[in-house]
C-alpha positions in Angstrom: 13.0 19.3 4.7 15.7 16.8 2.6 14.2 14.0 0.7 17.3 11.9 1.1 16.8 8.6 -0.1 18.3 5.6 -1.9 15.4 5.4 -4.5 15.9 7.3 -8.0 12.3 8.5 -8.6 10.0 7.6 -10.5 10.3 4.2 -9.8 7.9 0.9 -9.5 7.8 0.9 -5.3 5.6 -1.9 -3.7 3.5 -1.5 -0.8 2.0 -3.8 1.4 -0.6 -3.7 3.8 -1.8 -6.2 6.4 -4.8 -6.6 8.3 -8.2 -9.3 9.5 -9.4 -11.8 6.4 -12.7 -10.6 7.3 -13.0 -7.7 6.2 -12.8 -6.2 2.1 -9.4 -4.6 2.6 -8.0 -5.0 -0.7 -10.6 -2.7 -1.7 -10.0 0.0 1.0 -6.0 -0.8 1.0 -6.6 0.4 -3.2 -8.8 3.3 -2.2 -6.1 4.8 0.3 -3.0 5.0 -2.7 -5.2 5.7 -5.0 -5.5 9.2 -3.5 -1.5 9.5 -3.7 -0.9 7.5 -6.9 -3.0 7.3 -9.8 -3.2 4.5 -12.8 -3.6 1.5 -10.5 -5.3 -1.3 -12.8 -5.4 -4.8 -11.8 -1.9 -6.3 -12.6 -1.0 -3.7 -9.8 -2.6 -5.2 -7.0 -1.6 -8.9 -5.6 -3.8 -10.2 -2.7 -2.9 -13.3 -0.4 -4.5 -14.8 2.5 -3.1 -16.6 5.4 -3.2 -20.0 5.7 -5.8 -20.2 8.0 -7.3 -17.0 6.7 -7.4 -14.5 9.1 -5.6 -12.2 7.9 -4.8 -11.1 4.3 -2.0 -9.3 2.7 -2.5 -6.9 -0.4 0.3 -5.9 -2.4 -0.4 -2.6 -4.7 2.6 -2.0 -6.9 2.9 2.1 -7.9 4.9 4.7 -9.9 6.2 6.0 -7.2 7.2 10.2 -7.6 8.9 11.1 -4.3 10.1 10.3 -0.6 7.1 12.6 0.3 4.4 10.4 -1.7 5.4 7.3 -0.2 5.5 8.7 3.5 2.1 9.8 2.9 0.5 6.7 1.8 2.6 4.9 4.8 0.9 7.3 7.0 -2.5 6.6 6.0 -2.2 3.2 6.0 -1.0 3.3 9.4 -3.7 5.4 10.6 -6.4 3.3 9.2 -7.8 0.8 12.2 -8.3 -1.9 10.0 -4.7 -1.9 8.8 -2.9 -3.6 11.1 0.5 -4.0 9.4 2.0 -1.2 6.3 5.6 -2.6 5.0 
């Protein structure tokens, strides 16, 4: 399989995820890279609600190692249900 990509790795890669104010997804958005990318603190992670909040954003900013790490973590962010949105 190639990893062809426009990305020299390692490299600082951030991912968002999207989903319902209402719920603590900042924690669980966290939780998810953490099991692909370790040494996550708190200058790593930006969280913003809507205006009417609803929905919030969170921002985790990682090390990022290969094409195949960050498909990974898209792909379980995607398959959470309370993630609605992964960019």
């Amino acid at each position: 399989m190639s990893e062809e990509t426009l990305f020299e790795f390692p490299c600082s890669f951030p991912i968002k995820a999207m989903g319902r104010g209402d719920v603590e997804l900042d924690l669980l958005v966290i939780e998810i890279i953490g099991r692909h990318a370790s040494g996550i603190g708190p200058d790593d992670v930006k969280i913003r609600a809507s205006k009417d909040g609803h929905f919030i954003a969170v921002t985790v900013t990682i090390e990022a190692t290969s094409k195949r790490q960050l498909d990974a973590i898209y792909q379980d962010l995607s398959n959470h249900p309370l993630v609605l949105v992964a960019l």
